[in-house]
N, CA, C and O atoms as CSV, one atom per row, in Angstrom:
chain,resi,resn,atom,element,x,y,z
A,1,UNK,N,N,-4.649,3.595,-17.758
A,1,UNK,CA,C,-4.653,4.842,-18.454
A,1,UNK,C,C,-3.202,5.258,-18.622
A,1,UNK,O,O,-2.526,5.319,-17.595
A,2,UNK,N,N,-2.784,5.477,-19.488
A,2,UNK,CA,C,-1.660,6.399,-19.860
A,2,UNK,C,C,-1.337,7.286,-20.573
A,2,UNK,O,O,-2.123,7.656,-21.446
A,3,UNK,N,N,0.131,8.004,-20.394
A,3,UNK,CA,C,0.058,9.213,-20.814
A,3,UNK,C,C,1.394,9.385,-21.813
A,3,UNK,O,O,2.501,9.413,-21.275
A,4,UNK,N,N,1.303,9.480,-23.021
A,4,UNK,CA,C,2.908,9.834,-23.999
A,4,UNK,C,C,3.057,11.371,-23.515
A,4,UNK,O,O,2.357,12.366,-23.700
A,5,UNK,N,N,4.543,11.092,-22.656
A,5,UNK,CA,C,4.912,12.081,-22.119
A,5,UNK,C,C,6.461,12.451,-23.013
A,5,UNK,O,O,7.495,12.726,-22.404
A,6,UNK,N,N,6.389,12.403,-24.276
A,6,UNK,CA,C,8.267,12.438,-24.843
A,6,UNK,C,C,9.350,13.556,-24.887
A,6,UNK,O,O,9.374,14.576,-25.575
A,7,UNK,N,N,10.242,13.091,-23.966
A,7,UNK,CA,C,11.107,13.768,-23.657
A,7,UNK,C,C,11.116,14.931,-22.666
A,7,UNK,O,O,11.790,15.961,-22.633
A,8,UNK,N,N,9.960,14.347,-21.700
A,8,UNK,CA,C,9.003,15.647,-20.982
A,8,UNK,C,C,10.156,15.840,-19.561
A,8,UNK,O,O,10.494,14.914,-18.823
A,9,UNK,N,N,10.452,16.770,-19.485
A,9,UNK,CA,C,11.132,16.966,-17.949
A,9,UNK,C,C,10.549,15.978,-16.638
A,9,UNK,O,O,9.437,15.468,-16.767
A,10,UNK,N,N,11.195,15.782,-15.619
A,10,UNK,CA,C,10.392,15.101,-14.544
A,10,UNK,C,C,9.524,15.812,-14.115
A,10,UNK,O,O,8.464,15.261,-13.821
A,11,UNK,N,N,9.639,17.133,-13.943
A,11,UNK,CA,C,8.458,18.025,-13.208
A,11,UNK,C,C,7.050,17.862,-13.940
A,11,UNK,O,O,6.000,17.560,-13.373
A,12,UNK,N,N,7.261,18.186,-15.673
A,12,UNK,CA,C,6.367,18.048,-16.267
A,12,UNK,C,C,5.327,16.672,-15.919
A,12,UNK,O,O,4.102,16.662,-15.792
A,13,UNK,N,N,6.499,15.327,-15.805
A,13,UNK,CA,C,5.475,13.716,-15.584
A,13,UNK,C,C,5.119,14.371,-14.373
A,13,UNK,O,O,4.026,14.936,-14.387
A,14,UNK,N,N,5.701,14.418,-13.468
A,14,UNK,CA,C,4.534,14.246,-12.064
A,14,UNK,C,C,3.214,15.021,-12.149
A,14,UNK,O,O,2.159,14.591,-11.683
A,15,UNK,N,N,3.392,16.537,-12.962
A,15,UNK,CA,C,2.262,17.115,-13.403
A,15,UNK,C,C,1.474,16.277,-14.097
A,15,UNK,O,O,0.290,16.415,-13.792
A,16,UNK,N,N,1.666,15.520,-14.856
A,16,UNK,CA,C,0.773,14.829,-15.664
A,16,UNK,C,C,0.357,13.699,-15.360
A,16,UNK,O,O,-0.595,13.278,-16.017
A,17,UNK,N,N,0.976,12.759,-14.175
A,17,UNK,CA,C,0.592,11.536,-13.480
A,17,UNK,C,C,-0.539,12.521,-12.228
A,17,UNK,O,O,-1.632,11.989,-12.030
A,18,UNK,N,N,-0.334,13.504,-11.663
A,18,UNK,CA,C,-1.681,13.941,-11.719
A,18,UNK,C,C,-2.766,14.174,-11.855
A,18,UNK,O,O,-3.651,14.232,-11.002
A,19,UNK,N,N,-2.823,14.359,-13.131
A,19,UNK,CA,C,-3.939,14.684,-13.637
A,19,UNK,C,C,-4.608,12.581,-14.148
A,19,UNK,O,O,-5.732,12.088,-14.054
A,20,UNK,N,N,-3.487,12.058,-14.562
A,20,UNK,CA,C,-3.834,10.829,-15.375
A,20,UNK,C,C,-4.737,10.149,-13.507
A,20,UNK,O,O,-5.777,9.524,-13.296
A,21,UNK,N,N,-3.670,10.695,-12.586
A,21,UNK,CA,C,-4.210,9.571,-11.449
A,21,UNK,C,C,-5.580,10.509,-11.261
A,21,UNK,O,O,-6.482,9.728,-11.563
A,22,UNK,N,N,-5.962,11.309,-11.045
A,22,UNK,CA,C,-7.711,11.853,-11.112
A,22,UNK,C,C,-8.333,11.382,-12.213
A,22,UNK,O,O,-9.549,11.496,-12.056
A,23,UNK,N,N,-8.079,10.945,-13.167
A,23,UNK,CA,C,-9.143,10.521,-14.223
A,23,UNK,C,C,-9.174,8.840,-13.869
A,23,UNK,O,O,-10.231,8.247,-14.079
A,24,UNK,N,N,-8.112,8.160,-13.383
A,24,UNK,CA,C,-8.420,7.084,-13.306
A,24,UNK,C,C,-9.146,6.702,-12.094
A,24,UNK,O,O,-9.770,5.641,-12.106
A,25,UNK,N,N,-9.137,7.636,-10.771
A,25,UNK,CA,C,-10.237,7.724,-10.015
A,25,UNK,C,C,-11.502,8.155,-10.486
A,25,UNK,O,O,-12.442,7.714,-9.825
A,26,UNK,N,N,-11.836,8.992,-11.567
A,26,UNK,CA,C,-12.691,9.157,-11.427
A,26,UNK,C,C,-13.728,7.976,-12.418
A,26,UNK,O,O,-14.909,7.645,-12.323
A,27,UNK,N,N,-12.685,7.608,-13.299
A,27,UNK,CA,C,-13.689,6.295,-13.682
A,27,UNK,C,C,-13.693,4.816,-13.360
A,27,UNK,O,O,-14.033,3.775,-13.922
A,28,UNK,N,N,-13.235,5.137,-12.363
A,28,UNK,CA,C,-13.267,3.364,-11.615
A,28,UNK,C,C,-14.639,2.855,-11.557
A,28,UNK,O,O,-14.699,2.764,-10.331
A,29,UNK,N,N,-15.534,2.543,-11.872
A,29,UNK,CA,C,-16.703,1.919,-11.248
A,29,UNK,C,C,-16.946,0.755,-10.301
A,29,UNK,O,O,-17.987,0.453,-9.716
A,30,UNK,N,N,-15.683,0.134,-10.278
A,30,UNK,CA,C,-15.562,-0.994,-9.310
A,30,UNK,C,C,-14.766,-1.094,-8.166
A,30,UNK,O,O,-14.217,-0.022,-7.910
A,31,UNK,N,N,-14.397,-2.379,-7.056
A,31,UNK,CA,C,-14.037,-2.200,-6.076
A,31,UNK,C,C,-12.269,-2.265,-6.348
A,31,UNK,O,O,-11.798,-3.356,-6.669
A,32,UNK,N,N,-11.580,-1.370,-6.242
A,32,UNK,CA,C,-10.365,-1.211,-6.440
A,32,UNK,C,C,-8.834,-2.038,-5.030
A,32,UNK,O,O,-8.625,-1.455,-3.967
A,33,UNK,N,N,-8.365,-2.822,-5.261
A,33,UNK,CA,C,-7.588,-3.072,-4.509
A,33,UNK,C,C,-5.456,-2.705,-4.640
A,33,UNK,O,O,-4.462,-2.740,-3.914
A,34,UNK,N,N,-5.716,-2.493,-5.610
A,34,UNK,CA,C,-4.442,-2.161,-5.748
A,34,UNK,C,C,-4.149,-0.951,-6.827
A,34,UNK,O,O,-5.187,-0.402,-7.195
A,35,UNK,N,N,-3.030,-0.467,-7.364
A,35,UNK,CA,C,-2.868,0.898,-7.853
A,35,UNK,C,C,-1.742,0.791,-7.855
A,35,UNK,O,O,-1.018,0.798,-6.860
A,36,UNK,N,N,-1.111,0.567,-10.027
A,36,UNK,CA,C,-0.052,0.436,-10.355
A,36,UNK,C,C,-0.036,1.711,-10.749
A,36,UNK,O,O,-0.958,2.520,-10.853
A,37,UNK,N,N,1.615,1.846,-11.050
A,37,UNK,CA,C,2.438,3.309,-11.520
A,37,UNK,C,C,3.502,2.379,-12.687
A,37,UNK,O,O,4.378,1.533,-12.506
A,38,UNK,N,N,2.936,3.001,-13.884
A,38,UNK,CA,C,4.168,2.322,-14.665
A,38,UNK,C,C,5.187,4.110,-15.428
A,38,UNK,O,O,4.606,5.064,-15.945
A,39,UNK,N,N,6.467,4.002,-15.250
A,39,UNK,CA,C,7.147,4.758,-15.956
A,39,UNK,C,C,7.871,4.552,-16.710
A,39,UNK,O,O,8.863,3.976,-16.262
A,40,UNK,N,N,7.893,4.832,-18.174
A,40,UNK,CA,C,9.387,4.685,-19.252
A,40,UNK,C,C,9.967,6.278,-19.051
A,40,UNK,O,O,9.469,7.402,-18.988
A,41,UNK,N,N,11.249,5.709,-18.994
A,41,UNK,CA,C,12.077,6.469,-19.142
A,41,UNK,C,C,12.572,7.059,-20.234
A,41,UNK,O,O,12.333,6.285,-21.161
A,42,UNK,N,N,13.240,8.191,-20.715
A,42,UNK,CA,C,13.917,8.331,-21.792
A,42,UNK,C,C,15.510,7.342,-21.232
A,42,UNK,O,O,15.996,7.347,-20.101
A,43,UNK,N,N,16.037,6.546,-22.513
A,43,UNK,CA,C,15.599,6.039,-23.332
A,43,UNK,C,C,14.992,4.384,-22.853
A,43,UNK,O,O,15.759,3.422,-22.864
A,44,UNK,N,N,13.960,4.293,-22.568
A,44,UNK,CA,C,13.134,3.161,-22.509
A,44,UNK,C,C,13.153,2.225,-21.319
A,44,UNK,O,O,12.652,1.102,-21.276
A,45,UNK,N,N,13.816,2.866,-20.348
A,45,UNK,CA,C,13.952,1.928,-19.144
A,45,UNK,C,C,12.388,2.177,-18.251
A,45,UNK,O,O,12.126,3.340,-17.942
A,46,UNK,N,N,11.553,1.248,-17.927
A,46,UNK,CA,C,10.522,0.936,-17.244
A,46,UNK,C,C,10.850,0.359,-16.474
A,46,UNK,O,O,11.563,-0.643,-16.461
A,47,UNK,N,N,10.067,1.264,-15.216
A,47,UNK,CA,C,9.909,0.962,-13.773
A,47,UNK,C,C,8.647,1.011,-13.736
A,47,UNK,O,O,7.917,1.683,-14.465
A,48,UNK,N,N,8.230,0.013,-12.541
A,48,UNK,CA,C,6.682,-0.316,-12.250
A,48,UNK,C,C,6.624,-0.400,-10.195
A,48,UNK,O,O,7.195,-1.007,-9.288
A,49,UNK,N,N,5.961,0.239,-10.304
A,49,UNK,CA,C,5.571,0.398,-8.433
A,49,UNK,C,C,3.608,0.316,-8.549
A,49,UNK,O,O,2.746,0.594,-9.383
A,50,UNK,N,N,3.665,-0.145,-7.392
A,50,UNK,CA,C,2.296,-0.451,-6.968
A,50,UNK,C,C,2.098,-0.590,-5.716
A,50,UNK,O,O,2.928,-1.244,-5.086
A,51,UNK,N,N,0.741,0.092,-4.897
A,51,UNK,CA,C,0.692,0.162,-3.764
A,51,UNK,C,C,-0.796,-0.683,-3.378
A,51,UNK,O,O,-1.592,-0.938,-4.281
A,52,UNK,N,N,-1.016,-1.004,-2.226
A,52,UNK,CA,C,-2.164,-1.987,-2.224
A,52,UNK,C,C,-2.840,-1.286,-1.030
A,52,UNK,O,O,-2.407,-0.725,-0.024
A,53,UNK,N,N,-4.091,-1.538,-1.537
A,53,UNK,CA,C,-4.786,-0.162,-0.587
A,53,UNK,C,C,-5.022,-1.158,0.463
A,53,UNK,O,O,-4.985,-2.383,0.347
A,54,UNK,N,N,-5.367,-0.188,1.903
A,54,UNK,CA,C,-5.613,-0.718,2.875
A,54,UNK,C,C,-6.504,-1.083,2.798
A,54,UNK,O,O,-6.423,-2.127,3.444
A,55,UNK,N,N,-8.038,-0.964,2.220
A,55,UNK,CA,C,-9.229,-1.946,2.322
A,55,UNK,C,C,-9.687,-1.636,0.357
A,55,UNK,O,O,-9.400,-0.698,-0.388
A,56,UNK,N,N,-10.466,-2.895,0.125
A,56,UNK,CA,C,-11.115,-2.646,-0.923
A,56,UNK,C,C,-11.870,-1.499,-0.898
A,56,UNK,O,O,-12.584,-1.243,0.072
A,57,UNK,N,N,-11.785,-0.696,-1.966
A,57,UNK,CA,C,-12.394,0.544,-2.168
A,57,UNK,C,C,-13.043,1.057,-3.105
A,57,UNK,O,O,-12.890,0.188,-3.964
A,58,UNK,N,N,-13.948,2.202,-3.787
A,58,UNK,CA,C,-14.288,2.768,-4.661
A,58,UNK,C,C,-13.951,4.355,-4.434
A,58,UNK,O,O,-13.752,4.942,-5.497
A,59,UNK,N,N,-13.883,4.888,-3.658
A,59,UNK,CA,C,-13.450,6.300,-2.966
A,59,UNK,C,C,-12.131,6.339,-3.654
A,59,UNK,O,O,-11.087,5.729,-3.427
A,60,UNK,N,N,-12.657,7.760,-5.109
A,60,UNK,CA,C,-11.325,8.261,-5.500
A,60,UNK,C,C,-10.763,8.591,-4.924
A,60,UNK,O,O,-9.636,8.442,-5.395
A,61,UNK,N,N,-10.700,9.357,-3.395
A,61,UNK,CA,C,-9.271,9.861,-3.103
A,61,UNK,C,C,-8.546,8.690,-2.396
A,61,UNK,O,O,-7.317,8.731,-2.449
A,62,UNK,N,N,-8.888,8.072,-2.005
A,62,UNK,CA,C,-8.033,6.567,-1.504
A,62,UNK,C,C,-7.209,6.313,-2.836
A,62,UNK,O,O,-5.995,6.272,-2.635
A,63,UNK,N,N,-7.639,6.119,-4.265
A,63,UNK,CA,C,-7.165,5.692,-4.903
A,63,UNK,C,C,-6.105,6.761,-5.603
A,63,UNK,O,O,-4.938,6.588,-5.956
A,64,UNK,N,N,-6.830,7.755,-5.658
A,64,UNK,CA,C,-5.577,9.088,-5.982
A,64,UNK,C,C,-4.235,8.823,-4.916
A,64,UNK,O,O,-3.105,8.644,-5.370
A,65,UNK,N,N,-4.509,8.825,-3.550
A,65,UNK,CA,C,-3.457,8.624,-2.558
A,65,UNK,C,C,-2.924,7.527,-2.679
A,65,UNK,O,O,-1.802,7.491,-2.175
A,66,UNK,N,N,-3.295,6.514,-3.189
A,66,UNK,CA,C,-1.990,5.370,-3.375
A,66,UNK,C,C,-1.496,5.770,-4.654
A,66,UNK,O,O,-0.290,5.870,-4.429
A,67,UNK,N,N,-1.607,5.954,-5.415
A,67,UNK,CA,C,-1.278,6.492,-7.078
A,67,UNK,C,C,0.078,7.369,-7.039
A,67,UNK,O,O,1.079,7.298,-7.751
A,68,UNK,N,N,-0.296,8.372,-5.763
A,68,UNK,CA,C,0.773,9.073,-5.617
A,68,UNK,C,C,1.700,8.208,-4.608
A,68,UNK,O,O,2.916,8.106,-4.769
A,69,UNK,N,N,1.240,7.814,-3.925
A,69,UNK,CA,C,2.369,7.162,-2.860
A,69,UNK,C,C,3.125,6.030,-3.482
A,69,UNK,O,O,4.069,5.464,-2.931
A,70,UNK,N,N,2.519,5.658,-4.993
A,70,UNK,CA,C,3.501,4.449,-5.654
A,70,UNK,C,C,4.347,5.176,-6.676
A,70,UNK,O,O,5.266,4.663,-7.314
A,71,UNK,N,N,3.982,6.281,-6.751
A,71,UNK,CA,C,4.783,7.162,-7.884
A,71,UNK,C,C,6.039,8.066,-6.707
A,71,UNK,O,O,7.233,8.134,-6.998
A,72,UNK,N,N,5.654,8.467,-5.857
A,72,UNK,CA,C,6.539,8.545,-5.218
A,72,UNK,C,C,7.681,7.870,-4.806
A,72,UNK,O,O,8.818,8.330,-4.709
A,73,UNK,N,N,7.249,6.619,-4.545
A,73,UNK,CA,C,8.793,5.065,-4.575
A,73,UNK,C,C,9.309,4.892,-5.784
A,73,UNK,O,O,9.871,3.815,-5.985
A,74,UNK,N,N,9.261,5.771,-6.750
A,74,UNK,CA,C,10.175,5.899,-8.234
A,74,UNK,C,C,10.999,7.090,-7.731
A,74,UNK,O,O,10.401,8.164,-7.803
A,75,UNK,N,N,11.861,7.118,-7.389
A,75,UNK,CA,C,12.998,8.332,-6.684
A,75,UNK,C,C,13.575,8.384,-8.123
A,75,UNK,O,O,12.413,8.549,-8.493
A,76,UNK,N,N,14.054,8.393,-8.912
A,76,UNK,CA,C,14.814,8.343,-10.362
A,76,UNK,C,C,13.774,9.555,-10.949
A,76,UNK,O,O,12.559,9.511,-11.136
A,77,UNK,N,N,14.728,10.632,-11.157
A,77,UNK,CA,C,13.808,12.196,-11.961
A,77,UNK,C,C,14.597,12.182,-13.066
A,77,UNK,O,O,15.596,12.901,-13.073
A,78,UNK,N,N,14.398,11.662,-13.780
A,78,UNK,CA,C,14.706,11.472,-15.193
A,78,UNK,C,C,13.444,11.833,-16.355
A,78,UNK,O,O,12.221,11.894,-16.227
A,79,UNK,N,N,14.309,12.027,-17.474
A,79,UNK,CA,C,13.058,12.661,-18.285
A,79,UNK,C,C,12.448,11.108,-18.875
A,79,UNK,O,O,12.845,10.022,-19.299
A,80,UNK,N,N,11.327,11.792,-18.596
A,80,UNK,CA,C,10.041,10.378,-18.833
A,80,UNK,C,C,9.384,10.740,-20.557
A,80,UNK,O,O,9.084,11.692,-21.278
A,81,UNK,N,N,9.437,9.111,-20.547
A,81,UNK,CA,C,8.981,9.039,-22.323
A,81,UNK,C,C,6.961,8.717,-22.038
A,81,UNK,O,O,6.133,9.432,-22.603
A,82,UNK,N,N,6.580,7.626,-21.155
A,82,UNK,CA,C,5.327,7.365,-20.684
A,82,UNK,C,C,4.857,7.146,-19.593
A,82,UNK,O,O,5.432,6.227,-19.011
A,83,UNK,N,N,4.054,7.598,-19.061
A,83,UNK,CA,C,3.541,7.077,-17.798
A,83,UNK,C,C,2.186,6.626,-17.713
A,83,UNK,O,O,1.311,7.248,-18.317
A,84,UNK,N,N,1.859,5.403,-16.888
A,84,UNK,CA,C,0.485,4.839,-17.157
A,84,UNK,C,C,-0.058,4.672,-15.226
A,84,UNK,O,O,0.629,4.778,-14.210
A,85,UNK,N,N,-0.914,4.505,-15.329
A,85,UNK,CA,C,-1.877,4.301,-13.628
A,85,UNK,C,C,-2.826,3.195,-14.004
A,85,UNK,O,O,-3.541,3.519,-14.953
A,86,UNK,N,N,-3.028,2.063,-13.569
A,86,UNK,CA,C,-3.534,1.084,-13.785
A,86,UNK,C,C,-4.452,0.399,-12.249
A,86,UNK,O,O,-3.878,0.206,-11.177
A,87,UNK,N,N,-5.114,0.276,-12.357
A,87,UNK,CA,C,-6.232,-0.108,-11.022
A,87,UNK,C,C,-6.640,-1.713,-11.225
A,87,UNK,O,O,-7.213,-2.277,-12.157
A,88,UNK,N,N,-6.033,-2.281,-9.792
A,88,UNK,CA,C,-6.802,-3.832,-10.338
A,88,UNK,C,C,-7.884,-4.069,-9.145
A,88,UNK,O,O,-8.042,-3.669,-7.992
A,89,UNK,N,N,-8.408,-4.765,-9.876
A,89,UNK,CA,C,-9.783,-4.637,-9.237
A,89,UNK,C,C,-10.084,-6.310,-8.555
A,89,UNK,O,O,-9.525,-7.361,-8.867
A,90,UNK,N,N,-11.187,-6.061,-7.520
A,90,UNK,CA,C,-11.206,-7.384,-6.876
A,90,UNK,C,C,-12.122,-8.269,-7.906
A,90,UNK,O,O,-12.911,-7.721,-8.677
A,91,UNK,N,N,-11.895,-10.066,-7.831
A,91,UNK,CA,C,-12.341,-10.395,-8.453
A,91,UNK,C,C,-13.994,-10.694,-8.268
A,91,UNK,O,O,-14.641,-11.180,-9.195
């Protein structure tokens, strides 16, 4: 899932990787093992963090809590052009 965030302050992305990381909990239907964070930057530099949950899961808030804990290891508050939350799932 992602979000065109252009030219949005940093405060604004984390507000909005918020909301993007609750919707992508809430439509997971499957067993979730990991939980990417992708960010572009203004102008276009992408960073990617990902956290790997402690057990396979379906429980949104497990998956909200890594979402944030991989968006958190992006220390760089720069104004963000996109941000996406991506869930990979077991095979």
């Amino acid at each position: 899932m992602t979000q065109n965030t252009p030219g949005a302050d940093p405060a604004s992305a984390e507000a909005r990787a918020y909301g993007v990381r609750s919707r992508v909990a809430d439509e997971v239907d499957r067993t979730v093992v990991r939980v990417v964070v992708k960010v572009r930057y203004v102008p276009f530099t992408t960073r990617t963090r990902s956290r790997t949950l402690p057990a396979p899961t379906t429980e949104g808030s497990t998956i909200e809590q890594a979402t944030l804990e991989a968006l958190d290891r992006l220390t760089t508050r720069r104004p963000v052009r996109l941000l996406g939350v991506r869930a990979e799932f077991r095979n």
